[in-house]
MIBAMAR-391179 format. One record per residue: z, x, y of N, C-alpha, C in turn. Coordinates in steps of 0.02 Angstrom, whole numbers, plus 50000, padded with zeros to 5 digits. Example, Ala and Ser with C-alpha at 12.3 -4.5 7.8 and 13.67 -1.06 7.14 Angstrom:
2
503905066049716503905061549775503905066049835/503545064249888503575068449947503945064550002/
//
This chain:
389
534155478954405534815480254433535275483154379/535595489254379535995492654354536745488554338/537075485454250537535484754275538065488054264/538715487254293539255491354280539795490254222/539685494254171539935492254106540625495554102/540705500554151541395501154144541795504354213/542345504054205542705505154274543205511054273/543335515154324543755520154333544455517154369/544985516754330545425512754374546135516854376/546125522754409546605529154383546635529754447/546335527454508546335532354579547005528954619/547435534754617548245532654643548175525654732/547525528054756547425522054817547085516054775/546865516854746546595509654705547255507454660/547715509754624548245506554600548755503054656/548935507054708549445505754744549015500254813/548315499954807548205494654859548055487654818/547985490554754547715484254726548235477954711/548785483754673549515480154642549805477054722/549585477954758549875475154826549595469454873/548945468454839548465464454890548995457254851/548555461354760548875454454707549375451054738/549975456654738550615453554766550645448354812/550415452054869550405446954951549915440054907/549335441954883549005433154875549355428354825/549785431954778550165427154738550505424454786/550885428254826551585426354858551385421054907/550875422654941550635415554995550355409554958/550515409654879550315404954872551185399054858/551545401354860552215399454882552285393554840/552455397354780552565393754717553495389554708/553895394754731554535395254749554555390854812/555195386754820555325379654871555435385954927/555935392254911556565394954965556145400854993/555445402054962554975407854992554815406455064/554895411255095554845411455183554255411155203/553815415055157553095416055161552995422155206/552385424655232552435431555231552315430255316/552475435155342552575437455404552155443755453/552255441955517551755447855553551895456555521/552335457255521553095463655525552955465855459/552855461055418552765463255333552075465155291/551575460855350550885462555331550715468555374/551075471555428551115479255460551315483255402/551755481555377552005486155325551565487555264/551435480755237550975482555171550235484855193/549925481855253549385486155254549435492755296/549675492855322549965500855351550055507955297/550325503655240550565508055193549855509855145/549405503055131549035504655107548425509655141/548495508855199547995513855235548025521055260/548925521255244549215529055257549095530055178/549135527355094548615529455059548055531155056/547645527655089547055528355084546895534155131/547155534155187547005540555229547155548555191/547715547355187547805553355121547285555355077/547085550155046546545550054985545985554055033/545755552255085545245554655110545235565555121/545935564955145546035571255154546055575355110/546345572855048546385577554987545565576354950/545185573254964544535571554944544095575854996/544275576855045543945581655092544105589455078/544425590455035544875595355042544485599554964/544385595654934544295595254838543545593954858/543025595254885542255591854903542105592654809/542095597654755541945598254704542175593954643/541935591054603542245585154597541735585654504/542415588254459542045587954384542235581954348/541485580354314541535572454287542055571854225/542445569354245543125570854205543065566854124/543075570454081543355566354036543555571753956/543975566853933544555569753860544145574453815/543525573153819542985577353772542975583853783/543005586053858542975590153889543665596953871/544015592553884544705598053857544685601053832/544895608753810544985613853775545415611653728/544915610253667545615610853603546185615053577/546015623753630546505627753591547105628353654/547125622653704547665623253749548005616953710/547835613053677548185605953654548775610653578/548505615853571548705617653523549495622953554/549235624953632549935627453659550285620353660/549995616253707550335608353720550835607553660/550475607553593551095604653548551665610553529/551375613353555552045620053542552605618353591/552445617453648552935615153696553265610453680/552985605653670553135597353666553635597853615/553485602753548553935602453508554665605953539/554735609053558555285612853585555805607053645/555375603953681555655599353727555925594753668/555695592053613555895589253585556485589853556/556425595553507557265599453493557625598653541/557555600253615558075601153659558265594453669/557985588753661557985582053684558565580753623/558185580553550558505577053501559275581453513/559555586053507560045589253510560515587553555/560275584653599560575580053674560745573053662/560305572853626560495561653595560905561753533/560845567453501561515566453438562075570753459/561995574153511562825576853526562865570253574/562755567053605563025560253652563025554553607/562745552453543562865548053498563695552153465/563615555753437564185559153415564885556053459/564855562753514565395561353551565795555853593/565105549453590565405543953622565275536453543/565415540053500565455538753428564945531753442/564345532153463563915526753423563405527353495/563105522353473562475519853547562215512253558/562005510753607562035504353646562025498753571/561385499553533561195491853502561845492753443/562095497553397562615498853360563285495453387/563315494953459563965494653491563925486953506/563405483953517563255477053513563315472353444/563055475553390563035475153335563875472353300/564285477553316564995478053300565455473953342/565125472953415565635468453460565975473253489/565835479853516566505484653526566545481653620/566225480153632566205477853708565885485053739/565515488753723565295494953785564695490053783/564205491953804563355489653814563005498353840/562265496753874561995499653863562235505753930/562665504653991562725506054031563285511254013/563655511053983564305514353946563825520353913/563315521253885562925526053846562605531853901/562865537753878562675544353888563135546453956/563025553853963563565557054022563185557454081/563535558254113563125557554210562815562354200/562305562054239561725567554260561505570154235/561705572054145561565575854092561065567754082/561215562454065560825557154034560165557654069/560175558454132559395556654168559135561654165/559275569154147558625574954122558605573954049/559095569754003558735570353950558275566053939/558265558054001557575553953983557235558154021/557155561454072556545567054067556155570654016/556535571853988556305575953932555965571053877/556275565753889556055558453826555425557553861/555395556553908554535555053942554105559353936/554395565853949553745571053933553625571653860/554295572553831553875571453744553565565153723/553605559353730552995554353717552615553053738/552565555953792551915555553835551425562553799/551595567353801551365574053757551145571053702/551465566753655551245565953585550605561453579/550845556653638550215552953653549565555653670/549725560153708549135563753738548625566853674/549195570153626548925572953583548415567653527/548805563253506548475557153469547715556353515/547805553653568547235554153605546695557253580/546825564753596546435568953585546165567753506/546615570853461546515573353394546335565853362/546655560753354546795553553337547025555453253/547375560253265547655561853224548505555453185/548635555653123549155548353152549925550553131/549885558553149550425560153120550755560753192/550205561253251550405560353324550795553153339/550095548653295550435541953324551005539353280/551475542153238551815539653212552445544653256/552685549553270552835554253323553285548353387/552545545653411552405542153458552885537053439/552945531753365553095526753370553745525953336/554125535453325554615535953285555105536653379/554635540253421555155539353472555165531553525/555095528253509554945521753525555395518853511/555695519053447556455518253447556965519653497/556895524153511557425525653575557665520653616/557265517753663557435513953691557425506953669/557405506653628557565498953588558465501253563/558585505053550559175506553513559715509653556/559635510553642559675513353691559975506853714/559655499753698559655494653758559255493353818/558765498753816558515501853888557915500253913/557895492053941557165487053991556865496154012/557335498354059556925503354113556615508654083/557025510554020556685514754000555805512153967/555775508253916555265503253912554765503153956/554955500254007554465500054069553965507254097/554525510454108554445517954105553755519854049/553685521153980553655522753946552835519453918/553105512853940552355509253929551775508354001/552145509254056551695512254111551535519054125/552065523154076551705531454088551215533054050/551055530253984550415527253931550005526153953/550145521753996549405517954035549155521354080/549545523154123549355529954165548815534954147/549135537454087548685544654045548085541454024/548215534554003547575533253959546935531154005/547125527654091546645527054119546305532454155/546785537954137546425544254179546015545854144/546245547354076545655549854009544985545053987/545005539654005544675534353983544415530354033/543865526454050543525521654096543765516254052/543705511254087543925503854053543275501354042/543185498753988542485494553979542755486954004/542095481754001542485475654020542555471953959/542415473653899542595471553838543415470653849/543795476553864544465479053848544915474453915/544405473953988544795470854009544865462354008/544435460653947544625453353905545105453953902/545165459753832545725460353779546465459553845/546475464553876547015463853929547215458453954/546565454453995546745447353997547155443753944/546955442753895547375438353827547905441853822/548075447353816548435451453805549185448853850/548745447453914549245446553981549645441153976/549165434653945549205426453906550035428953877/549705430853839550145432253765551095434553807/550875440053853551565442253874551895436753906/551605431653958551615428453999552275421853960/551875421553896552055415653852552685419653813/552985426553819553335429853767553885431253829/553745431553888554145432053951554465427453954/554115420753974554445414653958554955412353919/554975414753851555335411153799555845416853801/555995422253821556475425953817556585425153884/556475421553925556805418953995557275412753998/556805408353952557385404353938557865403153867/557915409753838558395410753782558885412353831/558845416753888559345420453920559765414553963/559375411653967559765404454033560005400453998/559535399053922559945392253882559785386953909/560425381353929560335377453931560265373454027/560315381754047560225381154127559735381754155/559225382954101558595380754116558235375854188/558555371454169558235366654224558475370954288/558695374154309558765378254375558255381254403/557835381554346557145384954351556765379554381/556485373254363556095369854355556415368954441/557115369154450557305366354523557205371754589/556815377354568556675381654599555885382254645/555435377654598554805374754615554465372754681/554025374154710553915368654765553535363254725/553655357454786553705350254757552915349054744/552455357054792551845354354775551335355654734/551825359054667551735361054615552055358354550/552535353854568552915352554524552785348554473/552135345154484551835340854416551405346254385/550965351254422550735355654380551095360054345/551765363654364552095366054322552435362254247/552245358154245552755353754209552345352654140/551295356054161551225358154108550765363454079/551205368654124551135374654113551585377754071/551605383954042552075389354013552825391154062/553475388754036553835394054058553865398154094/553475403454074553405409054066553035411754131/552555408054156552305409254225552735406954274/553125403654281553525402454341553865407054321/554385411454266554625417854262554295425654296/553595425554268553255430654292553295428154351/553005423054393552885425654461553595424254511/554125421954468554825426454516554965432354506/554885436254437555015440854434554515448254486/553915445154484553385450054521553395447254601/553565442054631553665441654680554265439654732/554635441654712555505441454724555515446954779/555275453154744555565458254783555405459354855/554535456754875554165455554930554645447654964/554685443854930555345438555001556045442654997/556155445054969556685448754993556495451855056/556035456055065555815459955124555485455055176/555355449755173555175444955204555865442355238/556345443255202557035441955232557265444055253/557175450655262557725456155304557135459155378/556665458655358556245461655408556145460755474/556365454955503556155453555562556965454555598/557325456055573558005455755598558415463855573/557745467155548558155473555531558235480455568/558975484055545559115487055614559265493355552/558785498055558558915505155528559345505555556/559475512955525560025517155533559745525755559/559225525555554559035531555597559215538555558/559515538855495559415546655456559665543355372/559315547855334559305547555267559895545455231/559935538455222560725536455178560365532555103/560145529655111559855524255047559445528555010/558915532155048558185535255021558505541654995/559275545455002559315552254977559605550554930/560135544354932560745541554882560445543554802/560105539054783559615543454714559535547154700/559415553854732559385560054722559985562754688/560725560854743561445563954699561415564154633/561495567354605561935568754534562335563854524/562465555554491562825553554485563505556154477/563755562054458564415563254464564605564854515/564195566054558564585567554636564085561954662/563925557054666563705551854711564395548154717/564685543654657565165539854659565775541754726/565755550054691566395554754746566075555754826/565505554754849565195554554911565005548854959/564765542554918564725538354921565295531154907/565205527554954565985522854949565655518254885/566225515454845565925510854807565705502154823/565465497754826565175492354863565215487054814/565365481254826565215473754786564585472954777/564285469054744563645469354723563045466354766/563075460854815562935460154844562895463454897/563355468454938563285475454969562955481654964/562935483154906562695489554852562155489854886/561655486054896560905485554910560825489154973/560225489255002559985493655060559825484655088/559525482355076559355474955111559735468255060/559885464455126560205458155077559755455055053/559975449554984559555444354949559525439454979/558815438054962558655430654984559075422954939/558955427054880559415421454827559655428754779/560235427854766560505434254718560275434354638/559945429454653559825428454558559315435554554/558755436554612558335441054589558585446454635/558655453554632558875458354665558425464154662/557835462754669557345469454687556975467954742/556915474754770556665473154851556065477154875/555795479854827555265484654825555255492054835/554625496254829554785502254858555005504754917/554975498554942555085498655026555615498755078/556145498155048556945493455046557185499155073/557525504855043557775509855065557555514455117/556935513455134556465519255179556665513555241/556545507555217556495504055286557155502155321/557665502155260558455500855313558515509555333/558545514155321558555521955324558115521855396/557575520455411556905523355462556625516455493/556485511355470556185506655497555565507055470/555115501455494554375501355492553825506355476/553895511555560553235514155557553515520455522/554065523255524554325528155501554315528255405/554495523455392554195521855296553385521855301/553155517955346552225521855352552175528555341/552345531655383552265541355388552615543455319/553085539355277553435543555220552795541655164/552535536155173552095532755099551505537355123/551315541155205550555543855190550825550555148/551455552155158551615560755121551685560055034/551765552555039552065551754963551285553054948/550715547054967550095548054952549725553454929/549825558855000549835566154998549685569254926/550435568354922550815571154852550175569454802/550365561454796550165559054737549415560654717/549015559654764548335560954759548185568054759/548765573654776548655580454763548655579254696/549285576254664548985577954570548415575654556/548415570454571547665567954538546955572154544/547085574254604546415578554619546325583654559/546965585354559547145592754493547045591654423/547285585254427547385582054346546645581654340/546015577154383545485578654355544955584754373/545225590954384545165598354389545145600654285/545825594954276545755598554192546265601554193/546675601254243547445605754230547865602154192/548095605354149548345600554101549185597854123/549605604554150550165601754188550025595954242/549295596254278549455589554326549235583454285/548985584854231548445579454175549265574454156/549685579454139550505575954128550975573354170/550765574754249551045572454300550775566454312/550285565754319549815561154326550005553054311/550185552154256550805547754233551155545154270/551625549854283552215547954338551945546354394/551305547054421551235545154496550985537154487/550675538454423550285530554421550855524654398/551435528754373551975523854341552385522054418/552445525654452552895524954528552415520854571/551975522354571551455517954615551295510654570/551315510354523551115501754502551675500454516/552545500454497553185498854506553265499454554/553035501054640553205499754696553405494954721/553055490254689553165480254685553795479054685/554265482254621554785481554608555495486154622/555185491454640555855496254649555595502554667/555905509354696555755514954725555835521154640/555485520354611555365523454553555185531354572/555125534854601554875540254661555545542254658/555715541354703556725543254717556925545254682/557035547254625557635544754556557495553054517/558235554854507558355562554443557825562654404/557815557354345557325557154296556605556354311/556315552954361555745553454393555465561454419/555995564854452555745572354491556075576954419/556365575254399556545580754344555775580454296/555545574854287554995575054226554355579254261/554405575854333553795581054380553755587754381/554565590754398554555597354406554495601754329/554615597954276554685600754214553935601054196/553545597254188552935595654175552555600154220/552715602354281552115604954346552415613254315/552925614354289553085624754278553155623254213/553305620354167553475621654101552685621654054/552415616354093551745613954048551055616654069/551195622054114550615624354145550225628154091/549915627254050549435629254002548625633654012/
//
């Protein structure tokens, strides 16, 4: 018997059905006292969605019958050599953009914390100009990465770990998130996972789990016990000697699914594009188009408890269209997404860079509509004409 020493785990329907099954089986295991638990209406939705992926997948797989065994070896070294020509230029244009906005708004997020001036990280950079220049921040570390990859050269990976700063010095969770799932993205396209590595990941996971925790309850202090009172009762001696840190992770990863558990059976679209286009505006003319809202309003669906406020990829499509109508948008998104992939492992190197972004929007579905957003389609469209090599 043949065994399987390593795994391909890059295929945009295997990320987005997998990160979703996880979800639903954590969530029924109804760790949380105030979880509703999951519903007829909601398991239409998540498997609906997963199968208007998968149907997609089939079509663009019917479509592509030729199919080259993809891998980093393969690449033309003298296109990596246009690649860094580009990359460098996006870069100039980038850095030139973060020191005229450090300049003119005389400092940046962690500096301004540092001093007590009262701005934070939300006060940093100008409307609409800020979200093409983290475009441009994603395609250049993702580029440098790519390149390290290739060459393992470490003048790449220092590149890599000089812009890494950014968002530490930015203030910026999203950017972070961003940044370390568009990594992962590139690297599972280029690479099979051995199961050595998915140990390492396991411990790896330990390790975050236990590092989640303790910066969960630095942030609460001494309100801690709010947590512990959040528990069901038929867990509550086993939590007591467990980590922190796992009752953190699994509100944080399963919050956004009872949210939708909460609004779903009682929800009344609106029948044309208000939530799902809102993102798109140009923050400088959203504010002027859009009314401004209390915070509990702001949202496309209400909270179940306000402490956690993410509602998934699903939130906006579904107060906007309803049900089956967010079905028909996730098979086009699919569409989309699995068109790059098909391309990316063609060897095109512009979809090889897109590629990223689909796998970074599709694991974060859990948590938020990452798809929607300036800096999301600005990095796509820049990457699909600028980087075509």
């Amino acid at each position: 018997m043949k065994i399987v020493k390593s795994l391909n785990l890059s295929s945009p329907v295997l990320v987005f059905g997998l990160i979703w099954i996880i979800l639903i089986l954590l969530y029924n295991i109804h760790l949380i006292n105030y979880y509703l638990g999951l519903n007829q209406k909601t398991l239409i939705l998540i498997f609906g969605a997963i199968g208007a992926m998968a149907l997609s997948w089939v079509l663009i797989r019917m479509r592509y019958k030729r199919w080259i065994v993809f891998s980093i070896k393969n690449l033309p070294d003298d296109k990596f050599s246009l690649l860094e020509s580009k990359i460098g230029r996006l870069l100039k244009l980038w850095l030139i953009g973060i020191v005229a906005t450090i300049v003119l708004q005389g400092g940046f997020p962690m500096l301004w914390m540092l001093l007590g001036t009262g701005k934070g990280y939300q006060d940093f950079g100008f409307h609409s100009i800020h979200g093409i220049l983290n475009a441009l921040y994603y395609i250049c570390i993702l580029g440098y990465f790519f390149l390290y990859l290739k060459k393992k050269e470490s003048k790449y990976l220092k590149l890599v770990l000089f812009l890494s700063l950014y968002p530490i010095l930015a203030v910026s969770r999203a950017v972070i998130i961003v940044v370390i799932f568009e990594m992962l993205g590139l690297y599972l396209l280029l690479y099979r996972i051995r199961l050595k590595q998915i140990i390492k990941i396991f411990i790896g996971g330990i390790a975050f789990i236990l590092l989640f925790g303790a910066l969960g309850d630095l942030r609460v202090g001494e309100a801690k016990h709010v947590l512990h009172g959040l528990v069901d009762k038929r867990y509550e001696d086993v939590m007591e000697y467990l980590p922190s840190g796992v009752c953190w992770v699994y509100l944080y990863f399963t919050g956004s699914i009872d949210n939708v558990v909460y609004n779903i059976n009682d929800l009344k679209p609106l029948y044309y594009p208000y939530f799902s286009i809102k993102p798109l505006i140009p923050s400088v003319f959203r504010d002027l188009i859009f009314e401004k809202k209390d915070y509990d309003d702001k949202y496309s669906l209400e909270m179940n408890n306000t402490i956690f406020n993410t509602f998934s990829f699903f939130a906006n499509y579904l107060k906007d269209f309803g049900i089956y109508i967010t079905i028909v948008i996730i098979f086009f998104i699919g569409l989309l997404s699995n068109y790059i992939y098909a391309h990316a492992r063609l060897m095109k190197f512009n979809f090889i860079m897109m590629y990223p972004i689909v796998f970074m929007f599709l694991l974060l579905s859990v948590f938020s509509d990452f798809f929607i957003s300036l800096p999301t389609l600005c990095q796509m469209i820049i990457s699909c004409k600028y980087l075509k090599i």
